[in-house]
C-alpha positions, -999 to +999 in steps of 0.1 A: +543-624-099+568-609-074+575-580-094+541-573-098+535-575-065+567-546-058+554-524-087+520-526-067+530-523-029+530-488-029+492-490-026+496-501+013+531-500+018+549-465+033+589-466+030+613-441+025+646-433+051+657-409+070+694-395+078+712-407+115+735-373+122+775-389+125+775-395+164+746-414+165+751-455+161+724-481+154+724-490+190+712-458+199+690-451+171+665-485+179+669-473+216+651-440+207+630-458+183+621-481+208+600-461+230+577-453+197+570-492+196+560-498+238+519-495+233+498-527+236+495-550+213+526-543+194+554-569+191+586-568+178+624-587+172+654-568+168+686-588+150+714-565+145+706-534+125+673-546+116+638-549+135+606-562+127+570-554+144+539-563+145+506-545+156+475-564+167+447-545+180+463-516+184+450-484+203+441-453+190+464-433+208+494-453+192+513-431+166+515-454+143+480-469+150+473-473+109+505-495+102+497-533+108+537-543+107+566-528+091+606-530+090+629-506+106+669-511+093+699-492+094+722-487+064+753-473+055+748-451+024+772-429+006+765-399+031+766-421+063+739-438+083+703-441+070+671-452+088+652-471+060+615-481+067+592-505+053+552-500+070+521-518+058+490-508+064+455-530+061+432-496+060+453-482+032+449-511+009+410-512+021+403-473+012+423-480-024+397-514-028+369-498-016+363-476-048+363-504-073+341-520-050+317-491-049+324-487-086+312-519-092+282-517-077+271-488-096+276-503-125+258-535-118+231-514-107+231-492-143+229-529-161+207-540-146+178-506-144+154-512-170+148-550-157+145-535-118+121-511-133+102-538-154+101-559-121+090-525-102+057-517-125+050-553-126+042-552-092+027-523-086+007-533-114-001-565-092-008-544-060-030-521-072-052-534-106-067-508-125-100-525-128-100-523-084-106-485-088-134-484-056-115-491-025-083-473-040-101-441-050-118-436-018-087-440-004-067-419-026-099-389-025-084-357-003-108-355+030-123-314+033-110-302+065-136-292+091-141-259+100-118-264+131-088-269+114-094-241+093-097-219+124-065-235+136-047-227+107-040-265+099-025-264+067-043-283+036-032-316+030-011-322-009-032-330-036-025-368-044-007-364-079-027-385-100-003-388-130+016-411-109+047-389-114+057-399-074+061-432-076+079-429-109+101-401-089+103-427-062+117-453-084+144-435-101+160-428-063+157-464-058+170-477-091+196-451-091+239-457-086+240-424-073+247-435-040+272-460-051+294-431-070+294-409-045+308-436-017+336-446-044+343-406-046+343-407-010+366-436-005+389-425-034+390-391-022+402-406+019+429-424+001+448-403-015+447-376+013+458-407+040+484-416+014+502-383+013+492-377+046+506-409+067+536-403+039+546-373+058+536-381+095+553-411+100+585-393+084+580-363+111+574-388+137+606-406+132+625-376+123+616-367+158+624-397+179+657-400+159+668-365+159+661-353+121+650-319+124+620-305+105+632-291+075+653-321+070+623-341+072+603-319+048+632-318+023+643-355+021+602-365+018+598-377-017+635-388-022 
């Protein structure tokens, strides 16, 4: 199961690291990085070269506003110092969900469309009999306008379309999983722009606090 779960964590998990130029120790590196983490509602324990926050309720003017926790650790790699980093983030893992969800629904609602309809005629069958043809076709009969309307330029009011082709055109946008598709799009569409998005600001962000300059950020970003 924990495998599993590490081949899957990319869906709401960001990490990758950054480089820390020669002069700069770890001491120095959480001291810049610490000024990123003072907004309400974020907490946060440092032990040695490693620190771990939390983010409750956090603003919207916090930077890193979409990331509910995350690790920040320094390593020595084979070219020196390296800032690795570990964020998760709720409203990732909700945008990837929300498509099957969607997805789901529109299928349920293709499954189940010829007994909706069934259930539909049935009771407009119900509501209106066709035996009870007085009241409904005095009520269904187009009124003549008078001759002021006509002088006011009142347009005529829409024939009532007998065939009952409106209520059948009526049903099919109720019965149909349009709607459901094109919020699953929708969703689907959100993630994988905030994915590759909130990839590269957080990367620019730190790059920033920590000194990285902006090509280096761009260059190391899928490494």
């Amino acid at each position: 199961m924990q495998l599993n779960l590490r081949f899957l964590d990319w869906i709401w998990h960001v990490k990758g690291s950054l480089p820390l130029a020669p002069e700069v120790s770890t001491d120095q590196a959480f001291e810049k990085l610490d000024a990123l983490l003072q907004v309400p509602g974020t907490t946060y324990t440092r032990d040695q070269d490693r620190l771990v926050f939390q983010k409750k309720n956090q603003p919207a003017q916090d930077k890193m506003s979409i990331f509910d926790s995350g690790v920040l650790q320094v390593k020595e790699a084979s070219q020196g110092k390296r800032l690795y980093y570990n964020l998760v983030s709720k409203t990732l893992l909700f945008c990837f969900l929300a498509p099957a969800l969607f997805f789901g629904f529109g299928k349920v609602f293709e499954f189940t469309k010829d007994y909706r309809a069934a259930a539909y005629s049935a009771a407009a069958i119900h509501t209106h009999p066709e035996g009870g043809n007085g009241a409904s076709q005095k009520k269904d009969a187009v009124v003549p306008m008078n001759f002021i309307d006509k002088f006011l330029g009142v347009p005529e009011p829409d024939k009532k379309d007998d065939s009952g082709n409106d209520d059948q055109e009526k049903m099919k946008k109720k019965l149909s999983p349009r709607p459901a598709y094109i919020f699953c799009a929708l969703f689907a569409f959100l993630y994988v722009v905030g994915r590759i998005l909130e990839q590269f600001l957080i990367r620019r962000e730190l790059s920033k606090i920590i000194g990285v300059g902006a090509l280096s950020s761009f260059l190391v970003l899928f490494l």
